[in-house]
C-alpha positions in Angstrom: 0.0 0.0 0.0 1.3 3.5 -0.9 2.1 5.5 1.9 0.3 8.7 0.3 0.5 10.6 3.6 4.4 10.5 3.1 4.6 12.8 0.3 7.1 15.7 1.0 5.4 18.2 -1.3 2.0 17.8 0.7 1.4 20.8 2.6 -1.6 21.5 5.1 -3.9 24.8 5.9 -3.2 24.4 8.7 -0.4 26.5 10.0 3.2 24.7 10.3 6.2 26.5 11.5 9.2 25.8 9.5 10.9 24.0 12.5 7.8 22.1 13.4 8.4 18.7 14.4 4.7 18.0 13.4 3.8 18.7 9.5 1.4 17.2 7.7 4.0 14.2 6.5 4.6 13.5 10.3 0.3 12.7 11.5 1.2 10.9 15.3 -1.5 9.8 17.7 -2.1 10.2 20.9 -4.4 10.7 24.0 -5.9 14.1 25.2 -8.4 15.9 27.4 -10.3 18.7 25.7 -11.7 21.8 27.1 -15.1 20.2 27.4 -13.3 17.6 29.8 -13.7 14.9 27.3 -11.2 12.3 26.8 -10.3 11.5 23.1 -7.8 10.0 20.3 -6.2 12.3 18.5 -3.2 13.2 15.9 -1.3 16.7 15.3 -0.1 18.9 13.1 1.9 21.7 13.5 0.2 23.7 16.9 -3.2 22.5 16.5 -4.0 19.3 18.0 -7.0 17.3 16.5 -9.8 15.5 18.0 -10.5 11.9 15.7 -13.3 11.1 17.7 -15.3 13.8 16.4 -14.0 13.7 13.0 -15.2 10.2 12.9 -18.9 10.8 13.9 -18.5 14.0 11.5 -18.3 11.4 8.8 -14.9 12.1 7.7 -13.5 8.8 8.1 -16.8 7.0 5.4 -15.4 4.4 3.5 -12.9 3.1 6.5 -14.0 0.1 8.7 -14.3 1.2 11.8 -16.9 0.7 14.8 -18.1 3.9 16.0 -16.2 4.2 19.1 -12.9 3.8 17.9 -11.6 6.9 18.8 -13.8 7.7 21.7 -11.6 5.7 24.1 -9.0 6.9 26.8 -6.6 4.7 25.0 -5.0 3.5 21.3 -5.4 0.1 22.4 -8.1 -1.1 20.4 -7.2 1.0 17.5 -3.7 -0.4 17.0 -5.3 -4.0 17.8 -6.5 -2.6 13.9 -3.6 -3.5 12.0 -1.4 -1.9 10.2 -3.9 -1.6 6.8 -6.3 0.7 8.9 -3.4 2.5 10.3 -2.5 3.3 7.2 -5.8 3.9 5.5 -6.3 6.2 8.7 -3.6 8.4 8.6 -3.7 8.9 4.8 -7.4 10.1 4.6 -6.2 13.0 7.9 -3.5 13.7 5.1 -6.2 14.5 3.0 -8.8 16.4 5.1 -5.8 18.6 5.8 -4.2 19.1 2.2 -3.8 23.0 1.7 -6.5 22.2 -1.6 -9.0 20.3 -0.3 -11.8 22.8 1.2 -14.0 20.3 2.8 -13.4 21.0 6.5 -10.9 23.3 5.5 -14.7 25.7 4.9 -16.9 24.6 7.1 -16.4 26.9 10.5 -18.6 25.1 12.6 -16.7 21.4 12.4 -13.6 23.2 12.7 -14.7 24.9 16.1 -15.6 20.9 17.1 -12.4 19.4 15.9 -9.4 21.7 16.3 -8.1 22.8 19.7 -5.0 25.1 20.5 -2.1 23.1 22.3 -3.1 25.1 25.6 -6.6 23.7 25.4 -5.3 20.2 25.9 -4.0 18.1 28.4 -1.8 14.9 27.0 -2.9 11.7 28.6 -1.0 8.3 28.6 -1.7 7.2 24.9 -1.8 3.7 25.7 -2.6 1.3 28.7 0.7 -0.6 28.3 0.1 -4.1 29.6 3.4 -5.3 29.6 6.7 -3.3 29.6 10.5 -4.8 28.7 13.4 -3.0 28.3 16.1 -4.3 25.9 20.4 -3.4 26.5 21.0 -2.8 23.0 23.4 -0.2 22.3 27.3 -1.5 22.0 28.7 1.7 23.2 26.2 1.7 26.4 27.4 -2.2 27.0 31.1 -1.5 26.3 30.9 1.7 28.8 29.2 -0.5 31.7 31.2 -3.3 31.1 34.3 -0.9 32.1 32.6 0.6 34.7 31.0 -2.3 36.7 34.3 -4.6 36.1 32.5 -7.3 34.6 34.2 -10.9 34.9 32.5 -12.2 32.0 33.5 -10.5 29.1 35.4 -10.7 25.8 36.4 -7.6 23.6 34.6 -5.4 26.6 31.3 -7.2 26.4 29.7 -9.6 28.4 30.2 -13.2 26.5 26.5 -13.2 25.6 25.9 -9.4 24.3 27.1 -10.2 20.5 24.6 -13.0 20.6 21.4 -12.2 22.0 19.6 -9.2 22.0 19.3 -9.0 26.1 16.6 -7.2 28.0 14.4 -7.7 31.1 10.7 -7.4 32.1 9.9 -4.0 34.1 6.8 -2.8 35.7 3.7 -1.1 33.6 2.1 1.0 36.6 4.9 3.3 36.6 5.3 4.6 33.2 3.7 7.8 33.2 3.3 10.4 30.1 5.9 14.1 29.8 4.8 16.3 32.5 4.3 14.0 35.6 7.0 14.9 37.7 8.7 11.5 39.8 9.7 11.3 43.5 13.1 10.5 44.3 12.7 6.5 45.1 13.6 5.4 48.4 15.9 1.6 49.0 18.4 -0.2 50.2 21.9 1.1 48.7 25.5 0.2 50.4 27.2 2.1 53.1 30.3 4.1 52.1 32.2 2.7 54.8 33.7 0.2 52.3 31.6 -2.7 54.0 29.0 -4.9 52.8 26.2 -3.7 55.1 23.3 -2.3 53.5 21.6 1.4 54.6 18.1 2.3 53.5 17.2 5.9 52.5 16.8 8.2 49.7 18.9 7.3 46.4 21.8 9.5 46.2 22.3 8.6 41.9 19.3 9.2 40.4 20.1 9.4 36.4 18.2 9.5 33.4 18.3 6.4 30.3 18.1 8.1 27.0 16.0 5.8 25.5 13.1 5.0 22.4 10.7 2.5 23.3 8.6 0.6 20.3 4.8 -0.2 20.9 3.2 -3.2 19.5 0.2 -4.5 18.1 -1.3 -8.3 18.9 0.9 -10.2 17.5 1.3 -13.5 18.1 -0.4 -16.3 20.3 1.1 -18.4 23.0 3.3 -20.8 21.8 3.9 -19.2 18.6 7.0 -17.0 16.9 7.3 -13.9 14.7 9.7 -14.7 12.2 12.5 -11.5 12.0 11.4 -10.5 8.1 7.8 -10.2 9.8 8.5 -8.5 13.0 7.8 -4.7 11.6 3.8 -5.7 10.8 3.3 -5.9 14.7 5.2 -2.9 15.1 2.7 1.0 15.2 5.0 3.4 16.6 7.6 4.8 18.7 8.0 7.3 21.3 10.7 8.8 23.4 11.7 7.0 27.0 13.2 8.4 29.7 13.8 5.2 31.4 14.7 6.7 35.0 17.9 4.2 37.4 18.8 4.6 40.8 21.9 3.7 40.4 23.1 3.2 44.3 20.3 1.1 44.5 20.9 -0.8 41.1 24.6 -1.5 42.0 23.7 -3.1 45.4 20.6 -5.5 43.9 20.9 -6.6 40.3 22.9 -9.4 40.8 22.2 -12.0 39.9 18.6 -10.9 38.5 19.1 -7.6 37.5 17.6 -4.1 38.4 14.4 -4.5 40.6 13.5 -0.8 42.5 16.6 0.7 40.6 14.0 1.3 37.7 10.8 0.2 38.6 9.5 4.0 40.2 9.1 5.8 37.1 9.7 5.4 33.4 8.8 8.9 31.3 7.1 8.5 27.6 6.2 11.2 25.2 2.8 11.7 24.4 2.8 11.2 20.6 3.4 7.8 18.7 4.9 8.8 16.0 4.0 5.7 13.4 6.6 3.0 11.7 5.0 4.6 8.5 6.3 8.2 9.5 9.3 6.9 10.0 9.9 5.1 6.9 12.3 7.8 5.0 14.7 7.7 7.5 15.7 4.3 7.5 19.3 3.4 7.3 21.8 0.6 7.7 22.3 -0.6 11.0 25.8 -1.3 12.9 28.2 -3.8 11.0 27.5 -7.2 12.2 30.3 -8.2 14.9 30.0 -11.9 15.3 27.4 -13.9 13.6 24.3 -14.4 14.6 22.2 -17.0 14.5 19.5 -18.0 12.0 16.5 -16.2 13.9 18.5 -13.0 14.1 19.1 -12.4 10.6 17.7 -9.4 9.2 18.1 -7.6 5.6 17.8 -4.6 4.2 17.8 -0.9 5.9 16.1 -2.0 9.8 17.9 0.9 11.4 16.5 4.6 11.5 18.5 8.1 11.8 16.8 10.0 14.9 18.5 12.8 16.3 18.7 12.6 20.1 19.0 15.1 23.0 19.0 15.2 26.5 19.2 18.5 28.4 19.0 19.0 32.4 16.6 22.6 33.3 17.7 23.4 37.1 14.7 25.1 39.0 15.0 28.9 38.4 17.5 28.1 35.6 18.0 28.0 31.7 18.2 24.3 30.5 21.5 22.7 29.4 22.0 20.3 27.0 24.1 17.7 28.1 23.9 14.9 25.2 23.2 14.3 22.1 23.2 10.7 20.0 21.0 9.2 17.7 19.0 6.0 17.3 21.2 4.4 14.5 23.6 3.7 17.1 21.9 0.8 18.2 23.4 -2.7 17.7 20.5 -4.8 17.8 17.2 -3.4 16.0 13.6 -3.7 16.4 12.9 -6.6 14.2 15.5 -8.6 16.1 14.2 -7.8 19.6 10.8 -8.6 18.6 11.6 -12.1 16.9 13.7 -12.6 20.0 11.0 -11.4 22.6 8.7 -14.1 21.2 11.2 -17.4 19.7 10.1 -19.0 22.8 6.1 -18.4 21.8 5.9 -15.8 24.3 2.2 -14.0 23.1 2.8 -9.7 22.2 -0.3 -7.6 22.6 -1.4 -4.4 21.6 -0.2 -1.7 23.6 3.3 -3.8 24.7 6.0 -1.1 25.3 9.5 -2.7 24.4 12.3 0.1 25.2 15.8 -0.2 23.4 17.4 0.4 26.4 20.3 3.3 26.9 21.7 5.0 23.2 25.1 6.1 23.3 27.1 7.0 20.5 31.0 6.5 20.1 31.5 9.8 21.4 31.2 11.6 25.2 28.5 13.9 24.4 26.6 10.8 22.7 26.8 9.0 26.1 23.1 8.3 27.2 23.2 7.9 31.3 24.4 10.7 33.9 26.8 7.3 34.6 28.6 7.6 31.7 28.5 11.2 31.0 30.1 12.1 34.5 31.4 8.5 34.4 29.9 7.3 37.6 30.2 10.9 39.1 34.1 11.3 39.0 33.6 14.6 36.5 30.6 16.7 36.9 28.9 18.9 34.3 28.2 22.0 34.8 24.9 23.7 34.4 24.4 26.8 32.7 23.7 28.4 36.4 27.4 27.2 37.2 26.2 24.2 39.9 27.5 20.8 39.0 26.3 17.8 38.8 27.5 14.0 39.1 23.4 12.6 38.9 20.1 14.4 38.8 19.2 16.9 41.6 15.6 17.5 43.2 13.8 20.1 41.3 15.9 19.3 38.2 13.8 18.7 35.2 15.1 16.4 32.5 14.2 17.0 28.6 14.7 14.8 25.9 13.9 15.7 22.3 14.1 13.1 19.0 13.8 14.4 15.1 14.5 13.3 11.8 15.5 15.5 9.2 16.1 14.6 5.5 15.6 16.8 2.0 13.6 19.7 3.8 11.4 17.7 5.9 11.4 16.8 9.9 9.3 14.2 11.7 10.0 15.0 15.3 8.6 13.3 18.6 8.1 16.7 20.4 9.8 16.1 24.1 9.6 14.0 27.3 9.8 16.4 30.1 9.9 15.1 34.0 11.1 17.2 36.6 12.8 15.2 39.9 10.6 16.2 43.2 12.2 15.6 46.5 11.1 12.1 48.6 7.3 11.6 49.0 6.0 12.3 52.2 2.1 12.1 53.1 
């Protein structure tokens, strides 16, 4: 199916600023409360954020199959349970509602009052009630710079023996993953003593850091028992979004062996609001990492499964101007999505729709592409300084932490907007 919504000349009547990360080629979706308190599904483009649901019972979708409620839910769930030919049938006819030449609802004042709000009149919701949440560990620099860091015993050419092998990952917690804007309470757990001993303290983590991260979001895929085969893994694939994938790290150093991170990460993971589709995506795509050691026949993918996504992080003190303290880019990741997702489910482990599968920490082969406070500072021993002149070896209370993703190529941008969370103090009742 042509991906008419794609094409770069298109432009909408909508107004676009030229640095937009949301033109007309770019159409995400996403989850909002209107000014009439009404949760709906909607997409964006440019400043204007539009409300499906009412376009739907306005009659501009005719011709699509969909039930009536589709996009009256307070989740994407159901929709991307679609498949990927409504997705794509969907997104196409928005293209056309909001072509600069076609006058339909571009002329009739009274839908547009129903279906366009201003950002301001909105407030972004979780787009998706994620049922099931892993995080993968699949960027070679990341791996390489932990390896070093943590003195790993078992490793070869500064990985552990397994990394070049398997795409690795672990199951986190759903409840906590909350959209941009929700601040997070410094966790409190059991982290070692300085004293050089083995005897626990309990307390407030003293190394919280960010995890610049993109997470994938899937669609029912598969039933129990069954696999999805590498060259298919992209059907059960809708969108991505930015993750902010918050560690403790005092706390992850004292528990994850031998079963990894447990309340290191599970207090708060940070999404953006808009997922952007697969389909958006598709100009950007380019050749992943050269394969190291080779991989067995499950793993095998072909053809361009990588895609070139600018990255930044920047840390806001309160009272302060931001300061942006990396930048990478999603290309730098070793294993892709088509291999974590034939990996996830080799062992007939079922995917449904609204599964969040993050790529774990990006970092490039460069200092300022390092994706974790951990590695920037590495593990505190040199501080960045703020744009206020304070330092800083993790995150502070009342810090906010901003990360931003685009692609740009031949004059157009797709962009993922930002994942903002500002760092509150402990919670007390």
């Amino acid at each position: 199916m042509p991906l008419s919504a794609n094409n770069p000349d298109r432009t909408s009547w909508l107004h676009v600023d030229k640095h937009s990360d949301f033109p007309i080629q770019n159409i995400p979706f996403g989850v909002f409360l209107t000014r009439d308190d009404i949760i709906t599904i909607g997409t964006r483009i440019g400043d204007t954020a539009i409300d499906l649901g009412a376009l739907h019972q306005l009659g501009y979708f005719k011709g699509i199959p969909l039930t009536d409620d589709i996009f009256l839910q307070d989740t994407l769930n159901d929709f991307i349970a679609d498949g990927r030919k409504t997705w794509r049938l969907v997104r196409d006819r928005i293209a056309e509602i909001f072509d600069a030449e076609n006058n339909t609802l571009k002329n009739n004042i009274e839908h547009k009052k129903i279906v366009l709000f201003r950002l301001d009149e909105i407030e972004m919701q979780l787009p998706i009630q994620v049922g099931d949440f892993t995080d993968f560990y699949s960027s070679i620099e990341h791996a390489k710079n932990v390896s070093k860091m943590l003195d790993y015993a078992e490793v070869d050419k500064d990985l552990p023996k397994n990394w070049l092998h398997i795409p690795l990952g672990n199951h986190g917690r759903s409840s906590s993953i909350i959209p941009s804007g929700i601040p997070v309470n410094r966790p409190l757990g059991q982290s070692l003593a300085n004293d050089g001993s083995h005897t626990p303290v309990f307390g407030p983590s003293k190394a919280i850091d960010f995890e610049l991260e993109m997470a994938f979001v899937t669609t029912d895929a598969n039933d129990l028992g069954e696999s999805i085969p590498v060259e298919e893994a992209e059907e059960y694939i809708f969108g991505l979004v930015l993750l902010n994938d918050w560690s403790a790290r005092d706390l992850q150093k004292w528990e994850y062996a031998p079963l990894g991170p447990f309340l290191a990460k599970n207090f708060a993971s940070s999404i953006s609001p808009w997922i952007i589709t697969l389909d958006a995506l598709e100009p950007y795509r380019v050749e992943g990492l050269k394969v190291i050691e080779t991989q067995l026949p499950y793993l095998k993918s072909k053809g361009k499964k990588s895609f070139d996504i600018n990255l930044e992080v920047a840390i806001q003190p309160k009272g302060a101007k931001e300061t942006v303290v990396c930048k990478s880019n999603f290309k730098y990741m070793y294993w892709n999505m088509s291999q974590q997702l034939a990996h996830h489910t080799v062992n007939g482990c079922p995917v449904n729709s609204g599964d969040l599968m993050g790529s774990g920490t990006i970092s490039g082969p460069t200092t300022e592409s390092c994706g974790s406070m951990i590695e920037l500072t590495w593990k505190g021993e040199n501080p960045l300084k703020m744009s206020d002149g304070s330092e800083r070896e993790f995150i502070h209370d009342n810090d906010t932490v901003i990360m931003r993703g685009y692609c740009e190529k031949d004059g157009t941008r797709i962009g993922f907007g930002e994942v903002s969370t500002k760092l509150l103090p402990v919670y007390k009742k």
